[in-house]
C-alpha positions in Angstrom: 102.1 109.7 123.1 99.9 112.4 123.9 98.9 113.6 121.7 98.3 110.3 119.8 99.3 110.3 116.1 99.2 108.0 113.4 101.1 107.5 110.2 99.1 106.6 108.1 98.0 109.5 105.6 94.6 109.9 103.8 96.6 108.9 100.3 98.0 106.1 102.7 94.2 104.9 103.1 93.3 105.7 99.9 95.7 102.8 98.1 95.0 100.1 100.9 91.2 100.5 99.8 92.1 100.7 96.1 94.1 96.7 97.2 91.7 95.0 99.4 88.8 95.8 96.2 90.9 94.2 94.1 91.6 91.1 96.8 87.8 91.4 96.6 87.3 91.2 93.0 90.2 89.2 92.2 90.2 86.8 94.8 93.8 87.3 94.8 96.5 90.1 95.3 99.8 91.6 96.4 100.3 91.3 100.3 100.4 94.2 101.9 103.5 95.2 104.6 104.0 98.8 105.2 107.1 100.5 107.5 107.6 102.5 110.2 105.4 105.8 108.1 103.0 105.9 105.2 104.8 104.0 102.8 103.3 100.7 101.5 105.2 98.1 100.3 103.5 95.1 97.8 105.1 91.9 97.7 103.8 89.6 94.9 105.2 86.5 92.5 106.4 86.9 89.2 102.9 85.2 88.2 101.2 88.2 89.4 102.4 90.6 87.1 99.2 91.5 85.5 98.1 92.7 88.7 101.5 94.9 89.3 100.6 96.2 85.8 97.3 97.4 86.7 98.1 98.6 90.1 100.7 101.1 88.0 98.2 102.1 85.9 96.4 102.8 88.5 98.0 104.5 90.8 100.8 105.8 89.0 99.0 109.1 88.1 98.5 110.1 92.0 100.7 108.4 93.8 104.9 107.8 93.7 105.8 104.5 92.8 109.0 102.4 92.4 108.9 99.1 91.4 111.6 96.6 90.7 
């Protein structure tokens, strides 16, 4: 479209950094899949959920979260 626009939004940015250093200190992670706007969506197994813990923690104080 002109003009072009995007949908992702700087908080957007600033959580898929927050994942890929922990992919990069962990050497494992959530995957990533994200919709049609900003929202990101974490798929991980059951096994992971000392990671989903700490991604709460986290992110929890700046960003909206709902896990189940």
């Amino acid at each position: 479209s002109i003009p072009a626009f995007g949908y992702l939004t700087p908080a957007s940015l600033e959580v898929l950094n927050t994942l890929r250093k922990l992919w990069e200190s962990e050497k494992r992670g959530p995957i990533v899949t994200m919709d049609a706007g900003p929202n990101i969506h974490l798929l991980y197994p059951s096994d992971m959920n000392d990671l989903a813990e700490f991604l709460k923690k986290e992110l929890s104080s700046q960003f909206k979260l709902f896990c189940s």
